[in-house]
C-alpha positions as CSV (number, residue, x, y, z in Angstrom):
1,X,-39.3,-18.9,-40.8
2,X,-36.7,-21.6,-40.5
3,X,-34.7,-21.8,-37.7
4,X,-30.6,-21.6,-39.1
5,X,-29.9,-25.1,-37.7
6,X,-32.6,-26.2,-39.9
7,X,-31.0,-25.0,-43.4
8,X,-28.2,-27.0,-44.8
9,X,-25.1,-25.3,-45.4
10,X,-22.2,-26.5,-47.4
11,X,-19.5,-28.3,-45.2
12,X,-16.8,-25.0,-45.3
13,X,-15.9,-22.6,-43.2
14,X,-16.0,-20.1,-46.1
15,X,-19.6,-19.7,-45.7
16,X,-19.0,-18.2,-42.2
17,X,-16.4,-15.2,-44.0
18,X,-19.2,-14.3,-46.7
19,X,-21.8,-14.4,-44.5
20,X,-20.2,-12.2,-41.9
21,X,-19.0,-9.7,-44.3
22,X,-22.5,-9.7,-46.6
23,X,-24.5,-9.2,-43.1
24,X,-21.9,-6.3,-41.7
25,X,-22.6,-4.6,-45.2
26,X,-26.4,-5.0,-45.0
27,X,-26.7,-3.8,-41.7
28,X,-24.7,-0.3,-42.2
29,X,-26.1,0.5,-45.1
30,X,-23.4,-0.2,-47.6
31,X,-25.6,-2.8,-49.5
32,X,-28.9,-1.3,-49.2
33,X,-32.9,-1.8,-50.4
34,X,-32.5,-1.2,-53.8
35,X,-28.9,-3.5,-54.4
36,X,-30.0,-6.8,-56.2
37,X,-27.8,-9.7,-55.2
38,X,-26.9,-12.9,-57.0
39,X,-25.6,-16.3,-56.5
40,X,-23.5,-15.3,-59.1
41,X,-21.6,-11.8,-58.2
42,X,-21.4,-13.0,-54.9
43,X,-19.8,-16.1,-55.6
44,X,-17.2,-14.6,-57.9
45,X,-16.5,-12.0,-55.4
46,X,-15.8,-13.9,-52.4
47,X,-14.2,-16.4,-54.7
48,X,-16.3,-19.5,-53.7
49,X,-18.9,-22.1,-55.2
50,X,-22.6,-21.2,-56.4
51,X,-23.2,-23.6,-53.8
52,X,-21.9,-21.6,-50.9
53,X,-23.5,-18.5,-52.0
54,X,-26.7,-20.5,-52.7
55,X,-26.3,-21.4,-48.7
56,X,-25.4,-17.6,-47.5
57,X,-28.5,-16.6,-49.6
58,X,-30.8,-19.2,-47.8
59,X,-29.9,-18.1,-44.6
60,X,-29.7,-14.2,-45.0
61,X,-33.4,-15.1,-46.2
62,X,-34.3,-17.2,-43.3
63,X,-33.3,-14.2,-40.4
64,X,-35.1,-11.4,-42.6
65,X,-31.6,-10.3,-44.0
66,X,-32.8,-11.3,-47.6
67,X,-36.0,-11.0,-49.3
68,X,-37.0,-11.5,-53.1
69,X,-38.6,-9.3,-55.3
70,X,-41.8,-10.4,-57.4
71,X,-39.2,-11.9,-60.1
72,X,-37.8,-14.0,-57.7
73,X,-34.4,-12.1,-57.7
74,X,-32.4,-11.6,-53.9
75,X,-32.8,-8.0,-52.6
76,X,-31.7,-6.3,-49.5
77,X,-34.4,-6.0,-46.8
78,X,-34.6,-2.8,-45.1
79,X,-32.9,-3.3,-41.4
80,X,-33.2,-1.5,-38.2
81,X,-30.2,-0.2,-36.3
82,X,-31.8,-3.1,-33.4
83,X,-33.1,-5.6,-36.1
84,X,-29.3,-5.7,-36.9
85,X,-28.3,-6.1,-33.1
86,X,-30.7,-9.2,-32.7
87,X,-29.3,-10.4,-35.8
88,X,-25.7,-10.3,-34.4
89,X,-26.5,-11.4,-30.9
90,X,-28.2,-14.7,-33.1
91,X,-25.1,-15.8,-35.4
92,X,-22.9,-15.1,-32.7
93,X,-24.4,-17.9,-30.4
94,X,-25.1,-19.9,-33.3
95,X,-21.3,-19.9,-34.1
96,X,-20.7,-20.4,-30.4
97,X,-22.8,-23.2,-30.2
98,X,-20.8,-24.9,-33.0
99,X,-17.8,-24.6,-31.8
100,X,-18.8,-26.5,-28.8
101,X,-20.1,-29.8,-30.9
């Protein structure tokens, strides 16, 4: 797996908003294993570019948030109560770390 300094994200601070809110609804439950996301429907929701949601997709993906089924389509993985801990504990230093540069 990638590390999330390692996958470019588009230069906005929107991508931060959707990821926070697509991660806090993976991780209790609200989307769960069965929810098919797209660049598409979450791009319209949030009200931003493909290219943003392409980016949130990307790095859901690279943490284990995100997996794709064998059409290729975004699907929820299954996350453990401390899978989504670890998860939070890692974007928060990451957005920590940014803030600093």
């Amino acid at each position: 797996l990638a590390t999330l300094e390692e996958i470019p994200v588009a230069h906005s601070p929107r991508w931060e908003r959707v990821y926070a809110e697509v991660e806090q609804e993976l991780c209790t439950g609200v989307l769960h294993h069965s929810v098919r996301i797209t660049e598409e429907r979450l791009a319209e929701h949030f009200g931003v570019s493909r290219t943003v949601a392409r980016d949130v997709l990307a790095r859901m993906h690279s943490v284990g948030l995100l997996g794709k089924d064998r059409y290729g389509r975004w699907i929820a993985e299954r996350v453990t109560p401390r899978e989504a801990w670890g998860m939070v504990l890692v974007v928060a230093g990451i957005v920590v770390i940014s803030t600093l540069r």
